[in-house]
Short mmCIF file of the C-alpha atoms (twelve columns), coordinates in Angstrom:
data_MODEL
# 
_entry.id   MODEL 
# 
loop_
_atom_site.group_PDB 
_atom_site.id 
_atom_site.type_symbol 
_atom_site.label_atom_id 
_atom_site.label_alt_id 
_atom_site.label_comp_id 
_atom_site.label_asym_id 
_atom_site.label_seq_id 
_atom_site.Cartn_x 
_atom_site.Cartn_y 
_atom_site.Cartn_z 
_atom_site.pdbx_PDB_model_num 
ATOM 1   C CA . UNK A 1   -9.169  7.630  -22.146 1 
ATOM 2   C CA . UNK A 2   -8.746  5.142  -24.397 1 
ATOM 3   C CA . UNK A 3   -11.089 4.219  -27.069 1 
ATOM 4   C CA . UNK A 4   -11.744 0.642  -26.208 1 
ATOM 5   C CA . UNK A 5   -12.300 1.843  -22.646 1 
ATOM 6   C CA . UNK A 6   -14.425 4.304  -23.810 1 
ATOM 7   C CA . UNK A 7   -16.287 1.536  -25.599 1 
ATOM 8   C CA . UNK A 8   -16.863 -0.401 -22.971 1 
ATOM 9   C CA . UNK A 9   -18.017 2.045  -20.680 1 
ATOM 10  C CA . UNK A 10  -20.524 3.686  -23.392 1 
ATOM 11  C CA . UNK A 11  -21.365 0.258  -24.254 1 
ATOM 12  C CA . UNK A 12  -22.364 -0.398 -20.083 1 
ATOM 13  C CA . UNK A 13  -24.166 2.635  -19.931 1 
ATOM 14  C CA . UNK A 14  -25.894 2.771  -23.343 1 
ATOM 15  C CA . UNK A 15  -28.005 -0.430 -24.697 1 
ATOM 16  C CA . UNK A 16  -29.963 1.424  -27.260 1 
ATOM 17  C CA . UNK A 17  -27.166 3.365  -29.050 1 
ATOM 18  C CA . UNK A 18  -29.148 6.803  -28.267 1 
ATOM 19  C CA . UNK A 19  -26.829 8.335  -25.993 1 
ATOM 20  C CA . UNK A 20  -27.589 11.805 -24.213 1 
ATOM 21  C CA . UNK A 21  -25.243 14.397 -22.612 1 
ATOM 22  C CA . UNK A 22  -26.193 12.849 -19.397 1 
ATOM 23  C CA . UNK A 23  -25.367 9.524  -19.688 1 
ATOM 24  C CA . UNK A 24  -21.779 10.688 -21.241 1 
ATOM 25  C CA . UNK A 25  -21.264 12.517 -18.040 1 
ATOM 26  C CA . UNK A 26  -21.281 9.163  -15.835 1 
ATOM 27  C CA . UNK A 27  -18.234 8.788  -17.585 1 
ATOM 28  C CA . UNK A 28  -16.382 11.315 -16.343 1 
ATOM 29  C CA . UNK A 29  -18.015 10.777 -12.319 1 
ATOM 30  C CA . UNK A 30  -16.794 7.284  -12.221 1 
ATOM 31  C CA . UNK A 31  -12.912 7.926  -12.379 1 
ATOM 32  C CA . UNK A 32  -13.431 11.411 -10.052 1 
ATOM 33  C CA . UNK A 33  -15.129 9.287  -7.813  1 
ATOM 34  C CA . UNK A 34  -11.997 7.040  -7.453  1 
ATOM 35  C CA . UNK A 35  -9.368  10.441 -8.013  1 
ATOM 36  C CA . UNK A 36  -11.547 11.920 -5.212  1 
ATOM 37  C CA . UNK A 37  -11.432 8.880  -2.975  1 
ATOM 38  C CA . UNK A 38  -7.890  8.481  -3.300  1 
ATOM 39  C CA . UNK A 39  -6.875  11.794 -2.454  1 
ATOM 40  C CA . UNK A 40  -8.883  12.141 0.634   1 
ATOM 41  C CA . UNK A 41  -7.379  8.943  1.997   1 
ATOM 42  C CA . UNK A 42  -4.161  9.869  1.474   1 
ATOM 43  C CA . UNK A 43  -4.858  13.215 2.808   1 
ATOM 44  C CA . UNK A 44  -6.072  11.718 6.342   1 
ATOM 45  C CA . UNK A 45  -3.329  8.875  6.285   1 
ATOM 46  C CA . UNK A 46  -0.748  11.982 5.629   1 
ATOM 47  C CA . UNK A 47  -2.058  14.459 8.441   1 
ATOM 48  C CA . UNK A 48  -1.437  10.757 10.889  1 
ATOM 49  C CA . UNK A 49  1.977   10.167 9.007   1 
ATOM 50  C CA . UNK A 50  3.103   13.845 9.295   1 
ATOM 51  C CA . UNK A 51  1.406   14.454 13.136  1 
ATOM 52  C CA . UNK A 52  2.285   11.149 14.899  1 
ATOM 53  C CA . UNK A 53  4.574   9.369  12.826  1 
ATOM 54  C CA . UNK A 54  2.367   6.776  12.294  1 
ATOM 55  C CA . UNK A 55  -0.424  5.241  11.070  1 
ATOM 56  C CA . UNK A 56  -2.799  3.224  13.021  1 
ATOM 57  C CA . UNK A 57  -3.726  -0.155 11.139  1 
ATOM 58  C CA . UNK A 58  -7.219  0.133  11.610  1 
ATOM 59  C CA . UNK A 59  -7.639  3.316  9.605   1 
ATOM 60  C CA . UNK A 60  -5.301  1.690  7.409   1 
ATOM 61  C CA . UNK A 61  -7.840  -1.280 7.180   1 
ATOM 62  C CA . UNK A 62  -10.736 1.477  6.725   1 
ATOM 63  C CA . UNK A 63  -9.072  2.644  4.166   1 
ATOM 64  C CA . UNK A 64  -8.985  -0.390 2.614   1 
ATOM 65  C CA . UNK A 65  -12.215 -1.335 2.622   1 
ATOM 66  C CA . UNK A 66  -12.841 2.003  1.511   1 
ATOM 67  C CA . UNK A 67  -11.066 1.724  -1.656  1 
ATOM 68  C CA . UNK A 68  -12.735 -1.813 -2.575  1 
ATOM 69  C CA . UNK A 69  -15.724 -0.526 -2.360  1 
ATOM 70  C CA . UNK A 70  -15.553 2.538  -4.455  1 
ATOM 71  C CA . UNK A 71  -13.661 0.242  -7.040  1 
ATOM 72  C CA . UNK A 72  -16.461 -2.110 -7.009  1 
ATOM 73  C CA . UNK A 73  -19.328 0.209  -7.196  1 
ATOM 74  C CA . UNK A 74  -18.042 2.430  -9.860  1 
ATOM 75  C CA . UNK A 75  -16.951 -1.312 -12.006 1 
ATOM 76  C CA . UNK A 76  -13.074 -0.363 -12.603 1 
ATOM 77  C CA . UNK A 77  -12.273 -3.372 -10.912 1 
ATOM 78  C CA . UNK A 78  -14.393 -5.173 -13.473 1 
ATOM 79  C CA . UNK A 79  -13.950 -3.278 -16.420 1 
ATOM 80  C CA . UNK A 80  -9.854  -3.256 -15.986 1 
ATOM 81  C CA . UNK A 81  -9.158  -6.123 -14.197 1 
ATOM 82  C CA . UNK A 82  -5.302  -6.968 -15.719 1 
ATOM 83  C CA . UNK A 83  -4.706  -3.241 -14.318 1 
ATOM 84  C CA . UNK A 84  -5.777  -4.302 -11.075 1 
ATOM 85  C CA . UNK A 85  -3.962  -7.166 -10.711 1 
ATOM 86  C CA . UNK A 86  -0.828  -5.595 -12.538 1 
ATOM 87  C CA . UNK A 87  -0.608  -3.115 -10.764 1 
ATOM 88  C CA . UNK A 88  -1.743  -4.799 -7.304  1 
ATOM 89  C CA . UNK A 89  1.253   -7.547 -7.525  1 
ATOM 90  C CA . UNK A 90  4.033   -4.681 -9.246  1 
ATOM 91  C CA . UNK A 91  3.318   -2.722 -5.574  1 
ATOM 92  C CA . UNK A 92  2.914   -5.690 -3.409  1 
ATOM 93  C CA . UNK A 93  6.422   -7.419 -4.199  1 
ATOM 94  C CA . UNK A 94  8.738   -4.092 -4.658  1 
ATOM 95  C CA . UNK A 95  6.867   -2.765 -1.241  1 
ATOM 96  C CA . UNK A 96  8.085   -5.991 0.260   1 
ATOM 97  C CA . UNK A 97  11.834  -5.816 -1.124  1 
ATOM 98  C CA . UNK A 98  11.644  -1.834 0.137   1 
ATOM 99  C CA . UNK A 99  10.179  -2.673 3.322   1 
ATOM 100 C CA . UNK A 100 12.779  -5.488 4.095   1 
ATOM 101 C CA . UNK A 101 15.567  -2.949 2.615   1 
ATOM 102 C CA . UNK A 102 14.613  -0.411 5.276   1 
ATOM 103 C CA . UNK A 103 13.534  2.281  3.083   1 
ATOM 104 C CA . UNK A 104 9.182   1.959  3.630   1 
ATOM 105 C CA . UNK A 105 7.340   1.552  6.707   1 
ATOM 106 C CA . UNK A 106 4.426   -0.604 7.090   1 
ATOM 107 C CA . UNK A 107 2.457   2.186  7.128   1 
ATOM 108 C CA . UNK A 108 3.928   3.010  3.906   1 
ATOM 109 C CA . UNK A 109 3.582   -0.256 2.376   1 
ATOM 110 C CA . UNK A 110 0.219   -0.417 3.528   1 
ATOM 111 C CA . UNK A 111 -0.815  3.238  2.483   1 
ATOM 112 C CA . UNK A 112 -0.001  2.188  -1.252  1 
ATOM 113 C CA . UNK A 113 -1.726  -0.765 -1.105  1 
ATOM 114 C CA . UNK A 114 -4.747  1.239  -0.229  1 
ATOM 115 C CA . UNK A 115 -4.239  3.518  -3.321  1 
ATOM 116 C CA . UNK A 116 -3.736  0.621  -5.478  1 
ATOM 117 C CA . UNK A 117 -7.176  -0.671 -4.653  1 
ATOM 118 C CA . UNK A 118 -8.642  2.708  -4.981  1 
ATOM 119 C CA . UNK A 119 -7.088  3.970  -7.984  1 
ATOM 120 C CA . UNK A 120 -4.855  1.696  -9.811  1 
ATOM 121 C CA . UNK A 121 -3.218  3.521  -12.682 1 
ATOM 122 C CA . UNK A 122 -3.643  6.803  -14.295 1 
ATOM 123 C CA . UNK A 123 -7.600  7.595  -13.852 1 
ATOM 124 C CA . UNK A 124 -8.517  9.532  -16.302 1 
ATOM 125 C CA . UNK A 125 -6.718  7.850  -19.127 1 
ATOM 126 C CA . UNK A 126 -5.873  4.727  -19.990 1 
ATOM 127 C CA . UNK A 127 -2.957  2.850  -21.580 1 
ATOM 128 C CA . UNK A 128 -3.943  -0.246 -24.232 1 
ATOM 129 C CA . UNK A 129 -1.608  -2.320 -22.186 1 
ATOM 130 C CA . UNK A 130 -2.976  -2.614 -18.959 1 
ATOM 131 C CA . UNK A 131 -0.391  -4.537 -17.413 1 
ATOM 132 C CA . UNK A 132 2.345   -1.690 -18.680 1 
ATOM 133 C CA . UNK A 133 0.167   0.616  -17.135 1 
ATOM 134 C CA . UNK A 134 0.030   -0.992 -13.754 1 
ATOM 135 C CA . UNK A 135 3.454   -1.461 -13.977 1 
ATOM 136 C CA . UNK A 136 4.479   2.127  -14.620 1 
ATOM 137 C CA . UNK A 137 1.861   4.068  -13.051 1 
ATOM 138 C CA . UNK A 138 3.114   1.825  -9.556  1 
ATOM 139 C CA . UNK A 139 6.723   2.687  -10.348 1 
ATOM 140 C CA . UNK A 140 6.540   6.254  -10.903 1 
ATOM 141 C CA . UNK A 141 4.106   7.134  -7.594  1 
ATOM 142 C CA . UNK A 142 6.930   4.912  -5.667  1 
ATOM 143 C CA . UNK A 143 9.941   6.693  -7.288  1 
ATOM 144 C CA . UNK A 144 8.595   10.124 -6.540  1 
ATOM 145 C CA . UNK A 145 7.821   9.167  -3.052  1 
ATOM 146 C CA . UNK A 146 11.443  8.202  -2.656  1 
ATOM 147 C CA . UNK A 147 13.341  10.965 -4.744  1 
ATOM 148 C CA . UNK A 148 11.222  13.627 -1.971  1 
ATOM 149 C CA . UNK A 149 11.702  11.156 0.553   1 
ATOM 150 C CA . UNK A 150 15.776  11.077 -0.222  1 
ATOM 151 C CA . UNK A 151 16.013  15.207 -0.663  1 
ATOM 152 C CA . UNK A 152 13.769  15.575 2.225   1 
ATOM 153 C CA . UNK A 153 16.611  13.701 4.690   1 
ATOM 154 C CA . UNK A 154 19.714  15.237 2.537   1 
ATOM 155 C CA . UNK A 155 17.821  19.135 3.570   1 
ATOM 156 C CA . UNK A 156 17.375  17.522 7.138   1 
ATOM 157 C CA . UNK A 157 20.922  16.491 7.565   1 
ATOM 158 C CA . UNK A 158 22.414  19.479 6.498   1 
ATOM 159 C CA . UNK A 159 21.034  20.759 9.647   1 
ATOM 160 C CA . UNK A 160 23.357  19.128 12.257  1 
ATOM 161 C CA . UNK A 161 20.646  19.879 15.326  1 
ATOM 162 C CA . UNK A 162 18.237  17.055 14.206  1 
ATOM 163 C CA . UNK A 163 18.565  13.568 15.621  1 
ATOM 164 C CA . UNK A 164 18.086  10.707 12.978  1 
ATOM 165 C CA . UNK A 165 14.526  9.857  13.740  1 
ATOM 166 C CA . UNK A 166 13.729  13.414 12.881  1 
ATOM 167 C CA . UNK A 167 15.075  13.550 9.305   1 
ATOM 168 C CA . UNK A 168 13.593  10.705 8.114   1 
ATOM 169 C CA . UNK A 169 10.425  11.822 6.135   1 
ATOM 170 C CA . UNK A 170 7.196   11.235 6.125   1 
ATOM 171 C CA . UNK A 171 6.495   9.374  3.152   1 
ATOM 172 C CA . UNK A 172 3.214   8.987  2.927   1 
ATOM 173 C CA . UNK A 173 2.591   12.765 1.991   1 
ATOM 174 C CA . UNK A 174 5.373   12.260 -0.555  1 
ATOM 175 C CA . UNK A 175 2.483   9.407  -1.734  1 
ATOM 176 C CA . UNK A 176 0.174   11.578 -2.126  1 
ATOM 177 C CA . UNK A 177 3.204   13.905 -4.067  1 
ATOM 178 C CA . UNK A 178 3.249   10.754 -6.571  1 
ATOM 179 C CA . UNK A 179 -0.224  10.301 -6.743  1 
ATOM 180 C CA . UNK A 180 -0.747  13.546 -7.826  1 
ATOM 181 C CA . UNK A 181 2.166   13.621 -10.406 1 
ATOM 182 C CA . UNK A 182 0.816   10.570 -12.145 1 
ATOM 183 C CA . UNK A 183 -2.716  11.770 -12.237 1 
ATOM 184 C CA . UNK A 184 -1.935  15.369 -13.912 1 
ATOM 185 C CA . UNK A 185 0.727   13.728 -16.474 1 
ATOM 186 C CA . UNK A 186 -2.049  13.073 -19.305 1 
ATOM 187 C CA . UNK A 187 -3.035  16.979 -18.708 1 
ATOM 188 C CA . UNK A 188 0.553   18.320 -18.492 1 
ATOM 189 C CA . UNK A 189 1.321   15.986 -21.370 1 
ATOM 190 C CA . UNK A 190 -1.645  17.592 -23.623 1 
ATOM 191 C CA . UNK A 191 -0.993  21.225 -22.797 1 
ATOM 192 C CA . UNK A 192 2.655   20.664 -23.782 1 
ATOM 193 C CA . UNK A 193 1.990   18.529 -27.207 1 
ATOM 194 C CA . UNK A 194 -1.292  21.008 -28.027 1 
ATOM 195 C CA . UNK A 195 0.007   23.980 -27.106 1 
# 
């Protein structure tokens, strides 16, 4: 995390400048809470995605509401708000371009909108610049949805005996594929610089 964020948070949770091993802890619940949240929706959205081949709106919409909640009770969305809203309007306008391009669903679209709300950026650091962050952090989940996505159909169509429906992928588990890339790059990153 960064050390302004760090400030602020410490500064939140500590008024008197005396604080214990306990109250340092909160700081590490808050982003699990949204990690946590994040991956569980995208779990259930993924076992709809991968079963049915859809996504019902109304879980989608849960999901949602979910995610708002857990971003306003934990105070990210008040704490970072520039990563919010960075990252919020990166995801909202190149969903749109990908959805009218053919290559996201609405369920898709609408899946990482939920995340966005959730879990906007990388959770358990932070960038200075929180509108680069938003900016990247959106990017990279959306390109490693669509890199698995791509090899996922180019595998399928080697095998001549599936119809067209059938090799397009899932994408939303390939979401959660991102999500999970983007969160574990700060630990990846450390191993490989400290060790």
């Amino acid at each position: 995390m960064s050390e302004d964020y760090k400030r602020q948070r410490v500064s939140k949770i500590c008024t008197t400048g005396d604080c214990n091993r306990m109250q340092l802890d909160f700081l590490l619940i808050v982003p699990t809470i949204s990690f946590a949240t994040a991956v569980i929706l995208l779990l259930v959205f993924s076992f709809f995605d991968v079963r049915e081949r859809k996504v019902s709106n109304g879980l989608l919409s849960a999901g949602g509401l979910v995610g708002c909640v857990v971003s306003i009770l934990t105070g990210h969305l008040f704490i970072l708000p520039f990563l919010y809203l960075s990252t919020l309007s990166f995801v909202l306008a190149l969903s749109y371009v990908l959805f009218r391009l053919g290559a996201l669903g609405g369920a898709d679209v609408k899946a990482l909108i939920v995340v966005t709300l959730t879990s906007p950026g990388v959770v358990y650091a932070h960038w200075e610049n929180q509108i680069y962050e938003g900016v990247m952090i959106g990017a990279i989940e959306i390109l490693v949805m669509l890199f698995a996505g791509y090899l996922y159909s180019q595998i399928r169509r080697r095998s001549d005996r599936t119809s067209s429906e059938e090799r397009a992928a899932p994408l939303i588990p390939l979401l959660l594929v991102g999500y999970m890339v983007v969160q574990t790059m700060p630990f990846i990153l450390q191993i490989l610089l400290v060790g």
